[in-house]
C-alpha positions as CSV (number, residue, x, y, z in Angstrom):
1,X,75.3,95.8,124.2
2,X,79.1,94.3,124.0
3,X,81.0,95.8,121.6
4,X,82.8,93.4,119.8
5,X,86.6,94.2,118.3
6,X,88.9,91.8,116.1
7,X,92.4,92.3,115.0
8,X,93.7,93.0,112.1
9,X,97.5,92.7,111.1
10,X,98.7,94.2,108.2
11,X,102.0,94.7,106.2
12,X,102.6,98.6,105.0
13,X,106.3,100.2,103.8
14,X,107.8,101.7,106.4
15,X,108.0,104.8,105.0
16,X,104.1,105.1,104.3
17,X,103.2,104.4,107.9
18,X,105.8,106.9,108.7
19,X,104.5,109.6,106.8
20,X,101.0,108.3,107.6
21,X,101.4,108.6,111.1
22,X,102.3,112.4,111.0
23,X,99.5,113.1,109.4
24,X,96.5,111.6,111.4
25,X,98.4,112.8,115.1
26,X,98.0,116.4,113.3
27,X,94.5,115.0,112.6
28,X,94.3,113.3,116.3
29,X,93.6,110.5,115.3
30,X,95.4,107.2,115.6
31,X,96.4,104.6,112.9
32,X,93.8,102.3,114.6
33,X,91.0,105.1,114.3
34,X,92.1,105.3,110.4
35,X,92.0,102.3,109.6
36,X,88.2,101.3,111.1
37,X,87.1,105.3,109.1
38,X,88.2,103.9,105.8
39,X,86.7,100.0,106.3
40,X,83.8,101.9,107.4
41,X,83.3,103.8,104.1
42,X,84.2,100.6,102.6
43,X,81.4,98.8,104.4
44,X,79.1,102.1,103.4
45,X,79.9,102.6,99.7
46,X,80.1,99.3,98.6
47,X,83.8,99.5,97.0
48,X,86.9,101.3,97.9
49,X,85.8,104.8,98.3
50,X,88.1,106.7,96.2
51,X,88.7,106.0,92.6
52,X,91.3,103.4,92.3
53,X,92.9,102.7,89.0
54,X,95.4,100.7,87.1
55,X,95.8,102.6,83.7
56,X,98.1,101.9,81.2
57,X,99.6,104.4,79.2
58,X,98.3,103.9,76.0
59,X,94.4,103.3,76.9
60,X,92.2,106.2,77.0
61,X,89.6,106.8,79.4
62,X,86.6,107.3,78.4
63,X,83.8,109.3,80.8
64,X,80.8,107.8,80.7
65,X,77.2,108.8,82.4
66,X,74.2,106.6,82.1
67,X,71.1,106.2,83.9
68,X,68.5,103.9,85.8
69,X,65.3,105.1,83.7
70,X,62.5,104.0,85.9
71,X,58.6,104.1,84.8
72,X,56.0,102.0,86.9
73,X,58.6,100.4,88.9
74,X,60.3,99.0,86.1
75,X,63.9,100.0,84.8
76,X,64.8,100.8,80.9
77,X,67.6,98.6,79.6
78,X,68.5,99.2,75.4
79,X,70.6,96.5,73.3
80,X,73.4,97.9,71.6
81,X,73.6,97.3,67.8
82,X,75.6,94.1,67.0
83,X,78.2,96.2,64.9
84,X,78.7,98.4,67.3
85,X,81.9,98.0,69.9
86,X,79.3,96.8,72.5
87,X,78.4,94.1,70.2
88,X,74.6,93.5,71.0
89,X,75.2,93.9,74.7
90,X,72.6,95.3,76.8
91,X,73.2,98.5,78.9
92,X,71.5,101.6,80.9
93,X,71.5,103.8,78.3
94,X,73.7,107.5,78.5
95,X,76.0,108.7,76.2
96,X,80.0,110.4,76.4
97,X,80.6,113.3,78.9
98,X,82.1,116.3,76.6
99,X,84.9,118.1,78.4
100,X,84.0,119.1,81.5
101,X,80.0,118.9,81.0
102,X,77.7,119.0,83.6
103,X,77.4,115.5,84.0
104,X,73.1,115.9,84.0
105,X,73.9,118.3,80.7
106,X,75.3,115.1,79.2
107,X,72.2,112.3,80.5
108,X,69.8,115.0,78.7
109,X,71.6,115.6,75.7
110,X,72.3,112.1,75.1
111,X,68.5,111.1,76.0
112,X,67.4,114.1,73.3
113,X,70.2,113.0,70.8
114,X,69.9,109.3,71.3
115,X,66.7,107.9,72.7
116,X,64.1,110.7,71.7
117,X,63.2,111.2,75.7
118,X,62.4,113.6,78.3
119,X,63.5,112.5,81.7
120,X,63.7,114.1,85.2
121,X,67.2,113.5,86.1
122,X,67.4,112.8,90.0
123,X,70.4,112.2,92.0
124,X,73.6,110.3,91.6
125,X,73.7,106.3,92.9
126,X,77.4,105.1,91.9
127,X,80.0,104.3,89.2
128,X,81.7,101.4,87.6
129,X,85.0,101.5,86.4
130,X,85.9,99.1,83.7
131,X,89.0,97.8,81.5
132,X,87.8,97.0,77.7
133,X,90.5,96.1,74.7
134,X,91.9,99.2,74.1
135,X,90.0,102.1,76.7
136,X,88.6,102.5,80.2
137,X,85.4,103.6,81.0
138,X,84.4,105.5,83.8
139,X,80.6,104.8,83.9
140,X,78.3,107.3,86.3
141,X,74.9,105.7,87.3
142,X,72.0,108.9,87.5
143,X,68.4,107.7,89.2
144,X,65.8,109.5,86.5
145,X,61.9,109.0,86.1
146,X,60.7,108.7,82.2
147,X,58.3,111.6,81.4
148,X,57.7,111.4,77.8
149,X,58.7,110.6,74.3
150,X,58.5,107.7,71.9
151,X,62.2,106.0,71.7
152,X,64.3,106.4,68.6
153,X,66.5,103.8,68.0
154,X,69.5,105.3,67.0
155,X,72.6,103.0,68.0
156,X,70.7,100.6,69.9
157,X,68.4,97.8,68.4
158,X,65.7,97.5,71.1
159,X,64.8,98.4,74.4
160,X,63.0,96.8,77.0
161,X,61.0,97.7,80.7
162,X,62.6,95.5,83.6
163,X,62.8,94.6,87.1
164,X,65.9,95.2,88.7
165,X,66.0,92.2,90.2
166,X,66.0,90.3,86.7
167,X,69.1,92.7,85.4
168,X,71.5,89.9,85.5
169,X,69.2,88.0,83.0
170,X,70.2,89.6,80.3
171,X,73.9,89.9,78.3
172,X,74.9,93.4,79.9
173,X,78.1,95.4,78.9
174,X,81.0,94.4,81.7
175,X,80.1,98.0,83.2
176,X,76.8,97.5,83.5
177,X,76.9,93.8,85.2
178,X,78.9,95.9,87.8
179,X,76.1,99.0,88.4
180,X,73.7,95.8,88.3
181,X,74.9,94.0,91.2
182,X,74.8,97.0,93.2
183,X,71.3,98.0,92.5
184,X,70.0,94.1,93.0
185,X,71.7,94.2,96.7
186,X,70.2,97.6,97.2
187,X,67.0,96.7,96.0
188,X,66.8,93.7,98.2
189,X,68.1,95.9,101.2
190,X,65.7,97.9,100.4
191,X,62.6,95.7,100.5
192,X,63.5,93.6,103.6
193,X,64.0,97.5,105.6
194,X,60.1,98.4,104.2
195,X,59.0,94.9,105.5
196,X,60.4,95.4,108.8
């Protein structure tokens, strides 16, 4: 099969490629061989893949873990109360990482604390990061499977069983819209590879 290449021209300081450029010949590699790793990882994780940020000064960032609840294929989405700073906004529900918590510590306490659940907390899918008036969140996205309890509803007003496909349906929190467009494309990716 051919193996096709395109060019790419780019503008960089000429310091930075400098510097650059002494570090991946120690590495052996070239600037060309860089660049296609990092588009690569691009490609693979959806996003830039390293934590990229634009904070000011004066907004606090607040870390964030929440989780895809699923139970008979369907994922659990709760509404926020409408006097709360979400405003009625749906979300994957989670709760605030406290120090350096385990960040599965923080999906059970919260689920115990919160919602009145037991989940199995599986791996780690991906995070949003997300500017609001005033903080930052740093949102953590958990795959779990619901295993028992009957929901509280503690700060949120209802909850409700979805597809992930109909996600973007519904009046999500800015950070959630983001975690849902991932999970749509990989859920469609997903499908067409168990057709083929």
């Amino acid at each position: 099969m051919e193996n096709k290449t395109s060019a790419i021209n780019i503008q960089i300081d000429s310091n930075v490629k400098k510097e650059a450029t002494m570090v991946l010949t120690e590495l052996g590699l070239s600037m060309s061989s860089a660049i296609n790793l990092f588009l690569k990882q691009v490609v693979k994780k959806n996003g830039i893949p390293f934590e990229v940020t634009n904070v000011a000064a004066n907004k606090k960032i607040l870390d964030v873990v929440c989780a895809l609840i699923m139970k008979d294929g369907k994922c659990l989405i709760a509404r926020r109360n409408k006097d709360d700073h979400l405003k009625g906004k749906w979300e994957f529900p989670g709760g605030r990482r406290e120090g350096l918590e385990d960040e599965k510590k923080t999906l059970e306490r919260a689920f115990t604390e919160v919602l009145g659940i037991k989940t199995k907390i599986n791996d780690y899918i991906t995070h949003s990061i997300c500017e609001y008036p005033g903080h930052i969140v740093d949102l953590k996205l958990y795959e779990c499977d619901y295993i028992s309890g009957e929901f509280k509803l503690n700060i949120h007003s209802e909850y409700k069983w979805v597809n992930i496909e109909e996600l973007l349906d519904y009046d999500l929190a800015d950070a959630d819209v983001i975690l849902s467009k991932y999970l749509i494309k990989k859920y469609i990716e997903d499908s067409r590879n168990s057709d083929e």
